[in-house]
VOPAGU-2260 file (C-alpha; in pm, 1 decimal, decimal comma):
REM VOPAGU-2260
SITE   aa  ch    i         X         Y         Z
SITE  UNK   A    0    9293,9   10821,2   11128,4
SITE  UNK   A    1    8985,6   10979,7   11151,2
SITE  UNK   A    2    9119,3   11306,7   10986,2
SITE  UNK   A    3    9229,6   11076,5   10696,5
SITE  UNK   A    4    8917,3   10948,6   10655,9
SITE  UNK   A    5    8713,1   11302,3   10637,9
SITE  UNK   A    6    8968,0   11422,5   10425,4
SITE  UNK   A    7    8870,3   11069,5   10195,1
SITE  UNK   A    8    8509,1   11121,9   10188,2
SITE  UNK   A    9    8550,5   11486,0   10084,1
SITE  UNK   A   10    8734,0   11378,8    9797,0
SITE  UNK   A   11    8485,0   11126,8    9669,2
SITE  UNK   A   12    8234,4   11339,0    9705,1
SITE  UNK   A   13    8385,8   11600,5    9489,2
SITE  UNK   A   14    8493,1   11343,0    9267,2
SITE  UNK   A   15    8131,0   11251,1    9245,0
SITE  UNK   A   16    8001,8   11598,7    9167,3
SITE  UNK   A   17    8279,5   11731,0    8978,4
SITE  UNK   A   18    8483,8   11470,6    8833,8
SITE  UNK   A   19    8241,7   11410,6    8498,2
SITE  UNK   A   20    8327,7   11153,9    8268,3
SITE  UNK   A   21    8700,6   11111,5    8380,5
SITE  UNK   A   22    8622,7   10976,7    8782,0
SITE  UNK   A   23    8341,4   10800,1    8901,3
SITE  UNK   A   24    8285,6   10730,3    9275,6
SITE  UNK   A   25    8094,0   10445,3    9441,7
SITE  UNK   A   26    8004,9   10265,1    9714,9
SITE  UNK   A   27    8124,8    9915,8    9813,2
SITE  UNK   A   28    7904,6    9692,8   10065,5
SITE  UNK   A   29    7986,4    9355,8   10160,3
SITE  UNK   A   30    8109,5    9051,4   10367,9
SITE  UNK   A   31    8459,1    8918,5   10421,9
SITE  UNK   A   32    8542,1    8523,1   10497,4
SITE  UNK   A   33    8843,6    8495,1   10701,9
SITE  UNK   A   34    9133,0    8260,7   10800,9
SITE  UNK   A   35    9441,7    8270,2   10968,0
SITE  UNK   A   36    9746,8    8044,3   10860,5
SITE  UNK   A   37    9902,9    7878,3   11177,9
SITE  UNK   A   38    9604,1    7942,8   11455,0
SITE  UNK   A   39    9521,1    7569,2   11461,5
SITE  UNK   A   40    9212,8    7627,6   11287,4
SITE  UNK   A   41    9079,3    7570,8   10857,5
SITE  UNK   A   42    8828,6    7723,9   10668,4
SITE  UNK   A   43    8676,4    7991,8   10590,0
SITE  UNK   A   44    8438,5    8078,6   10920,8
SITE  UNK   A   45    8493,1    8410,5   11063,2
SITE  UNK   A   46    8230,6    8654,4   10946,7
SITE  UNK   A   47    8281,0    9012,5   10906,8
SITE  UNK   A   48    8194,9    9332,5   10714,4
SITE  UNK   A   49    8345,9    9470,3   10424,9
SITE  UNK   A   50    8228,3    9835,8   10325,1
SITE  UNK   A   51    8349,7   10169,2   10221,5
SITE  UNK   A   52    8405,7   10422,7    9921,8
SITE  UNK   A   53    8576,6   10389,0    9606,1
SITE  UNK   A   54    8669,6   10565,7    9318,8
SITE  UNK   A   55    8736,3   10492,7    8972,3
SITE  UNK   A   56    8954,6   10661,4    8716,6
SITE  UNK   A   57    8916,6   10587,6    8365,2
SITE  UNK   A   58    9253,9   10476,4    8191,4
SITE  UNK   A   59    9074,6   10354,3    7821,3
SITE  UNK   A   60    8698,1   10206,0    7729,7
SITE  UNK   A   61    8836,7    9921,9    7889,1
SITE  UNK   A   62    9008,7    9972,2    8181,4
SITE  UNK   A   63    9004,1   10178,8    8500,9
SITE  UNK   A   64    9227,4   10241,3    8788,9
SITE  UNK   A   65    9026,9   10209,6    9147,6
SITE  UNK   A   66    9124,2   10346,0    9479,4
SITE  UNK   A   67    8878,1   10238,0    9743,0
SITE  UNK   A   68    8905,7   10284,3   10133,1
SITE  UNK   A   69    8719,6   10042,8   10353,2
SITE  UNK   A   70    8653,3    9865,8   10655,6
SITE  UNK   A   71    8774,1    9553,2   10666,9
SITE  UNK   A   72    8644,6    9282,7   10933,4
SITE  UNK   A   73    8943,4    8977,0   10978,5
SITE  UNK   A   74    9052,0    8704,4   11134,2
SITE  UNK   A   75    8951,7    8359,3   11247,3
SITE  UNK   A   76    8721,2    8100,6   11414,2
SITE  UNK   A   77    8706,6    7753,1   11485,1
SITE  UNK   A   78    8362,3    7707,7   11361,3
SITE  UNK   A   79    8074,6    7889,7   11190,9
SITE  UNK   A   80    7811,8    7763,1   11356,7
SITE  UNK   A   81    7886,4    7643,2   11779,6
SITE  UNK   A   82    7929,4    7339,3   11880,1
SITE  UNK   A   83    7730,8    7300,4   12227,9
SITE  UNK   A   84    7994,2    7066,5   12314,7
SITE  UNK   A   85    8315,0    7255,2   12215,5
SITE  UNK   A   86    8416,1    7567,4   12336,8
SITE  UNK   A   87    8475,5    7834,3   11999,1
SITE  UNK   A   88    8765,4    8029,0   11932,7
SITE  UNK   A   89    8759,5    8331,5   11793,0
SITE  UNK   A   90    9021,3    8594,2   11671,9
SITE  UNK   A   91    8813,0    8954,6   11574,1
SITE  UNK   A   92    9083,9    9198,6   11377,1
SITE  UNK   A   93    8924,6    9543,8   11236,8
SITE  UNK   A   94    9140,7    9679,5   10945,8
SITE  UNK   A   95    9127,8   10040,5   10770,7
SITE  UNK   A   96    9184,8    9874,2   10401,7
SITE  UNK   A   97    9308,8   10076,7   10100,8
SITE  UNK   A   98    9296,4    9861,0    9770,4
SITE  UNK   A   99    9498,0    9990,5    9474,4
SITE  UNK   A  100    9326,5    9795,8    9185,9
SITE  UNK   A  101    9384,8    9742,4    8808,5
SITE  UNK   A  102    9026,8    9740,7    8636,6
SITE  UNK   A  103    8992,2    9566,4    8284,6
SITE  UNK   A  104    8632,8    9523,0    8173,7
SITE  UNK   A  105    8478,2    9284,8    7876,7
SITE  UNK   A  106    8146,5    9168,4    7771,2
SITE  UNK   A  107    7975,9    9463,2    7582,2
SITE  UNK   A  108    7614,3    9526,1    7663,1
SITE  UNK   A  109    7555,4    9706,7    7271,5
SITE  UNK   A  110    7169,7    9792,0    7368,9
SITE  UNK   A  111    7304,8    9994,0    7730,2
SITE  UNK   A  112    7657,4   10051,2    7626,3
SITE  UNK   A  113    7818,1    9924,0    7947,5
SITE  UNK   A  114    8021,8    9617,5    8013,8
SITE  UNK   A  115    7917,7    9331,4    8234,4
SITE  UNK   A  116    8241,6    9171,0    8317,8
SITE  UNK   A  117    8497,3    9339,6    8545,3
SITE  UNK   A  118    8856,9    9143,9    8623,5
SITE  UNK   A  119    9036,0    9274,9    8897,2
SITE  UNK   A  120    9389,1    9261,2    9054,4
SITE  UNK   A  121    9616,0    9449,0    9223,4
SITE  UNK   A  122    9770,2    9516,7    9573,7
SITE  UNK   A  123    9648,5    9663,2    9922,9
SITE  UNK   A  124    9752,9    9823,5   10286,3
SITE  UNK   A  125    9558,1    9730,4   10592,0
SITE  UNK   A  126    9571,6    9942,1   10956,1
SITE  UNK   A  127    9545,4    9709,8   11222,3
SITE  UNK   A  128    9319,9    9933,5   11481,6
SITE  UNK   A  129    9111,8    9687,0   11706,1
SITE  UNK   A  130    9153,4    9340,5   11771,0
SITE  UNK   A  131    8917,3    9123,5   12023,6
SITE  UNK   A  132    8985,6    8727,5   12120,9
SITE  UNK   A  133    8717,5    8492,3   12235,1
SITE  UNK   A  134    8867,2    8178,4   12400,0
SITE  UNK   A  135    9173,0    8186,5   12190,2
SITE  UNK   A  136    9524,2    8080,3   12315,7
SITE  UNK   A  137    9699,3    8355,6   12068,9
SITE  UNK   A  138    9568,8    8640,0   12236,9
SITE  UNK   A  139    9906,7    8675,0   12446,0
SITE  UNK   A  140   10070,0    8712,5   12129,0
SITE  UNK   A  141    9774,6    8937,6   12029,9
SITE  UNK   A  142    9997,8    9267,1   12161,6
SITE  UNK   A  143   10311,0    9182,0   11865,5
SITE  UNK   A  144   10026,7    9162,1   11611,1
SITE  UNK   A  145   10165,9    9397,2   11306,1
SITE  UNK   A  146    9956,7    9683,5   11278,3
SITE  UNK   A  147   10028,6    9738,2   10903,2
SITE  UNK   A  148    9964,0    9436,6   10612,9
SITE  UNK   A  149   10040,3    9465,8   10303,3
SITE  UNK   A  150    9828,4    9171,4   10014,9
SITE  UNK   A  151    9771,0    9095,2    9688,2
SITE  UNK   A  152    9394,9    9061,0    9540,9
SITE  UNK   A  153    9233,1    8900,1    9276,5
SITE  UNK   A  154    8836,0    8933,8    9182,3
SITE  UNK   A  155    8585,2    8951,7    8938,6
SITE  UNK   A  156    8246,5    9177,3    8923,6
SITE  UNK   A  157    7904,4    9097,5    8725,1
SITE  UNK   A  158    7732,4    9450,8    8632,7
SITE  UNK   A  159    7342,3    9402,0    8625,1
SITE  UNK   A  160    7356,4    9766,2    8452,2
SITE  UNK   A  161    7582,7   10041,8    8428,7
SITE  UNK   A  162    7586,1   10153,0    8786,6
SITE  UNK   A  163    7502,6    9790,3    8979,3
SITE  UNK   A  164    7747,5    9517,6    9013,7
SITE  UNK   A  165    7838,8    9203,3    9241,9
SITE  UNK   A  166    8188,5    9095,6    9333,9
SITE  UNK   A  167    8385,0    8811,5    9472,0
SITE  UNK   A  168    8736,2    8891,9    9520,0
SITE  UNK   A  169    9040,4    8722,0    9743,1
SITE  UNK   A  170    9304,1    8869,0    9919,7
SITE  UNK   A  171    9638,1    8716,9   10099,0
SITE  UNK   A  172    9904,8    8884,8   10313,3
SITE  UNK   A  173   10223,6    8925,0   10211,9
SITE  UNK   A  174   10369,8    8982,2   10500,0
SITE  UNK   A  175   10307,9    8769,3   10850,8
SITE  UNK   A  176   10081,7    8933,7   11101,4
SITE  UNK   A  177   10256,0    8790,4   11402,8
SITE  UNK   A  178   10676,1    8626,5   11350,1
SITE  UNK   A  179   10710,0    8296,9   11592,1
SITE  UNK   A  180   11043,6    8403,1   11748,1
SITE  UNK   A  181   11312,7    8235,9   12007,5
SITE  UNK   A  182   11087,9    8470,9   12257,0
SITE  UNK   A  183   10756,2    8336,0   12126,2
SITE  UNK   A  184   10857,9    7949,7   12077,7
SITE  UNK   A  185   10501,2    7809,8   12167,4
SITE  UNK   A  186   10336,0    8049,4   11911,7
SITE  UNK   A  187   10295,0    7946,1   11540,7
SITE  UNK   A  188   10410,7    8259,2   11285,9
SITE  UNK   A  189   10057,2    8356,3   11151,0
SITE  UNK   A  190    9986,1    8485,0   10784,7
SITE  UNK   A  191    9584,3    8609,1   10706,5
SITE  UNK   A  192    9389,8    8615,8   10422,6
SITE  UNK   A  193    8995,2    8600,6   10319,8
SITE  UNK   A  194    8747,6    8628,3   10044,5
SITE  UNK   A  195    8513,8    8906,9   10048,6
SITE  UNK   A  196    8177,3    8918,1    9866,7
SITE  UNK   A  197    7916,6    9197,4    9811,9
SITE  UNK   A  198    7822,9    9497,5    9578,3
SITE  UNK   A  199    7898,1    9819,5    9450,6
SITE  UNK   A  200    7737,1   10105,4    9350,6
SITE  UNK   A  201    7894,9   10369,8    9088,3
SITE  UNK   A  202    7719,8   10670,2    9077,8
């Protein structure tokens, strides 16, 4: 893992420096708001951070193809803010996320030449490497947790300016992160997915 990810940076980097008008790298910085499907629990509560590296490869005017490789905070909670008077549950996952995205871009700025409007969709593979459990009555299934995920993702990103933009995007698992079994009847099959929120910067 952590030779994959030196080997990533480098990349970028020399995308950055060398790549001209065919790659642009960036940076991505945001938050994720997570669920789980089947841990007894709604909403969107847990918290988490979303950040990393991208890069972009430019298909037409119009449309790009991104690679980005993040960190990717998960999971669940009860509630977002404690209740003195019940006792929170938490479920803390930590994902190494690599989004494959489609990039198609509208809304011409004529006087900069850029385009405010990005639409994005497209597919992703998460690395389960850390999980942590706070009161939670799954974490003796925590163990069988899958370490690899595989989702779709949806989004959209407002450019201020050529190099500055905001995003909201959503992603769901395709495939469970833990399979109720005839070994596991008291434990509910569980299926994740959150909305992340942030910026990104495209040098």
């Amino acid at each position: 893992m952590k030779h994959f990810l030196l080997i990533t940076l480098y990349c970028t980097l020399f995308l950055a420096v060398h790549g001209q008008q065919r790659f642009k790298a960036g940076l991505v910085l945001g938050v994720t708001a997570a669920q789980i499907n089947g841990d007894n629990s709604a909403k969107f509560n847990k918290l988490g951070l979303n950040a990393g590296l991208k890069v972009n490869t430019v298909l037409t005017e119009k449309s790009d193809f991104i690679l980005e490789i993040l960190l990717s905070q998960r999971g669940s909670q009860t509630e977002l803010i404690p209740n003195s008077g019940i006792q929170q549950q938490k479920i803390h996952l930590d994902y190494i996320e690599v989004p494959i995205i489609f990039n198609y871009k509208d809304w011409l700025d004529k006087n900069e030449d850029y385009y405010k409007m990005h639409f994005n969709a497209g597919l992703s593979y998460g690395r389960l490497f850390n999980t942590r459990f706070d009161n939670s009555p799954l974490e003796e299934a925590g163990p069988f947790f899958r370490e690899n995920d595989f989702s779709w993702l949806v989004g959209v990103t407002f450019f201020m300016n050529e190099q500055v933009g905001f995003f909201a995007r959503y992603n769901r698992s395709m495939n469970l992160l833990f399979k109720s079994t005839a070994a596991n009847p008291n434990t509910n099959s569980l299926l994740s997915y959150f909305l992340s929120f942030g910026g990104n910067y495209v040098f």
